[in-house]
C-alpha positions as CSV (number, residue, x, y, z in Angstrom):
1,X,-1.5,-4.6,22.6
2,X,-5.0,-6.0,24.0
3,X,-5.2,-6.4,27.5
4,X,-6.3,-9.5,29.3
5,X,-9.7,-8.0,30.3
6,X,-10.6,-6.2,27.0
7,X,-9.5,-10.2,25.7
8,X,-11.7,-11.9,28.2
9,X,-14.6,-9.4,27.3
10,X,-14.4,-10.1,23.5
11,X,-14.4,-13.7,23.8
12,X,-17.2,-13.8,26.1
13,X,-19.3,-11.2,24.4
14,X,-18.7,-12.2,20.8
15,X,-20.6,-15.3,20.0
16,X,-20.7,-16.1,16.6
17,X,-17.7,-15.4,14.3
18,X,-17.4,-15.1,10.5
19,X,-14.3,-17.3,9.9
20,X,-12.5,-15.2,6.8
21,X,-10.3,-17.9,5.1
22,X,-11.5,-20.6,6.9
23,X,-10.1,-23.2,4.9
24,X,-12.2,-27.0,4.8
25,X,-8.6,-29.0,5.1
26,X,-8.2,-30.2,8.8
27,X,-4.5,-29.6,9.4
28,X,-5.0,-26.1,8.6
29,X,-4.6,-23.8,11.2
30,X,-7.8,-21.7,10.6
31,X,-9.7,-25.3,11.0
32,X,-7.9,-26.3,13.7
33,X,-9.1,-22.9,15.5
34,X,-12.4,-22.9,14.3
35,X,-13.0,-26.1,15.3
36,X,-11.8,-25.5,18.8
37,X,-14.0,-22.6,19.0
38,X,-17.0,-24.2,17.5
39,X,-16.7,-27.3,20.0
40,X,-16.5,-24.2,22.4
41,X,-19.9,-23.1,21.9
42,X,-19.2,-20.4,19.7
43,X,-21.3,-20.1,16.3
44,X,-18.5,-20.1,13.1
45,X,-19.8,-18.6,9.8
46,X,-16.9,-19.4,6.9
47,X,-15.6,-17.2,4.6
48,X,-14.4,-18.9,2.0
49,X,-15.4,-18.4,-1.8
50,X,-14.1,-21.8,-2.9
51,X,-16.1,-23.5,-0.7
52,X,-19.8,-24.4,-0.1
53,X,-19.9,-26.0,3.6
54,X,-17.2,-26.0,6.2
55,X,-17.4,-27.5,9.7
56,X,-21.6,-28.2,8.6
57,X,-21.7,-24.9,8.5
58,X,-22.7,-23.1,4.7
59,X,-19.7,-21.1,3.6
60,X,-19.9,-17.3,2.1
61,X,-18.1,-15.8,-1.0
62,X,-17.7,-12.8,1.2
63,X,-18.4,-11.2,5.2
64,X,-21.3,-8.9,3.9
65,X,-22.8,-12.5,1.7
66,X,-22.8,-14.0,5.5
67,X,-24.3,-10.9,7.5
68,X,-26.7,-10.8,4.9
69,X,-27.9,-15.1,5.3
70,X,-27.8,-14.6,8.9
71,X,-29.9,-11.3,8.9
72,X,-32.7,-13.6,7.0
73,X,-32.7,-15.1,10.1
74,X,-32.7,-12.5,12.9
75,X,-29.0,-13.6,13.8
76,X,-25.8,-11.1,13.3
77,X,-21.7,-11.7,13.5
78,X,-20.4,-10.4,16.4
79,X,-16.9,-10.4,15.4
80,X,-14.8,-11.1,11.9
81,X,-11.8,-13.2,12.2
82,X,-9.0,-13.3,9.7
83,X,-6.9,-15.8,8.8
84,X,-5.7,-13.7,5.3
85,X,-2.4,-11.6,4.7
86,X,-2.3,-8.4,6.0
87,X,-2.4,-6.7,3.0
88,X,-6.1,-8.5,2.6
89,X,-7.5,-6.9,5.6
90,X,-8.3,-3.1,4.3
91,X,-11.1,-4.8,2.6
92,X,-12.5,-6.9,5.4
93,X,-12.3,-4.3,8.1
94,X,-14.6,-2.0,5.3
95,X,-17.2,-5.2,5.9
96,X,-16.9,-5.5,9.1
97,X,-17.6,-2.1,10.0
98,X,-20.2,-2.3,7.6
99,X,-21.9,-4.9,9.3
100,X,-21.5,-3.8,12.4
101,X,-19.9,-6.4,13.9
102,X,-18.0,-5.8,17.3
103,X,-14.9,-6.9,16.7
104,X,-12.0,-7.1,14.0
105,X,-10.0,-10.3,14.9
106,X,-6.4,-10.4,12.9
107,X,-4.5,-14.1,13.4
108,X,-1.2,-14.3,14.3
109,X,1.2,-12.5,11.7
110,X,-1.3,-10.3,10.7
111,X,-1.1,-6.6,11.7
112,X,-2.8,-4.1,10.1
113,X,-2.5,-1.2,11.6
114,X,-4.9,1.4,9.1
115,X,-7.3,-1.3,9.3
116,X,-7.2,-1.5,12.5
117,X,-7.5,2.5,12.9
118,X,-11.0,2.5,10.6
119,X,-12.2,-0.5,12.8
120,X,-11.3,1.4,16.1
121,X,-12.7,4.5,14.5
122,X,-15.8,2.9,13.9
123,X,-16.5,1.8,17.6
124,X,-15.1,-2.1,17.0
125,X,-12.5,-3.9,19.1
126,X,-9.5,-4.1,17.5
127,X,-7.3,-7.3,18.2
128,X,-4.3,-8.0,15.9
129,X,-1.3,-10.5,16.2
130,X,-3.2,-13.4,18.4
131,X,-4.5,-16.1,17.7
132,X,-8.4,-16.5,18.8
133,X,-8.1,-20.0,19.6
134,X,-5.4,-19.8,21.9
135,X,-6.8,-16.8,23.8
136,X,-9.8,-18.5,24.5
137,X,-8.0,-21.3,25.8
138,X,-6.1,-18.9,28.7
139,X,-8.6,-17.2,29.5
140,X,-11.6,-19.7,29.7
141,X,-10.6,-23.5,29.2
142,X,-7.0,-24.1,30.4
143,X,-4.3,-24.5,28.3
144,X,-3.7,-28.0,27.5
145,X,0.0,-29.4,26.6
146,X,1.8,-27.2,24.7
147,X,-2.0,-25.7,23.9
148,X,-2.4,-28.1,21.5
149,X,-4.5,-30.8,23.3
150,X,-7.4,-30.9,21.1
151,X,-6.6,-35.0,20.2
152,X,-6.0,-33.6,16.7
């Protein structure tokens, strides 16, 4: 389990998040969060291969094709974010580490505990089971009703 600090510390060290599933439809929860965190002042890469631009932001096939753009540009992801199943993780914590981003984000429902182990082993953060948007919101912007208050 993350602690409250170590959760206050991530989301207000890690900037500029690579969005793994981040789907283009608005009722979906990954676009609901990364909306909310993009409106939060946080930068949002999406990972999506089916899609080109989500949120005006360019989407990736992949977390390394994103590191890679943003690289061009003197800019890196801080932490990967993943709205997949747990068995998709493995994968993305490889790219992650790869990258050398700081922290390994699993949504709620996902827990994936060797993935988390390589991530931890490799110096990242490791926060599984939680849901980025609603952390942010009790730790930095007050939860509204029911966490929800968004006018979405």
């Amino acid at each position: 389990m993350t602690d409250i600090p170590t959760l206050r510390r991530i989301l207000g060290t890690c900037r500029t998040i690579a969005v793994v599933g981040l789907s283009p439809q608005w009722h979906r929860p990954s676009f609901f969060a990364a909306k909310y965190m993009q409106g939060h002042g946080y930068r949002i890469v999406p990972v999506n291969p089916t899609a080109t631009e989500i949120l005006g932001e360019p989407a990736y096939p992949s977390v390394t094709e994103a590191a890679r753009a943003l690289a061009a540009k003197g800019e890196r992801i801080d932490m990967v974010d993943c709205f997949r199943r747990t068995e998709d993780i493995g994968p993305i914590a490889d790219e992650a580490v790869a990258i050398g981003a700081k922290c390994l984000w699993q949504q709620i429902g996902v827990v994936n505990e060797e993935a988390a182990a390589k991530a931890r082993a490799a110096g990242l953060d490791v926060v599984m089971d939680r849901c980025v948007k609603i952390e942010h919101a009790r730790r930095f912007a007050g939860l509204g009703w029911a966490g929800v208050n968004t006018k979405v």
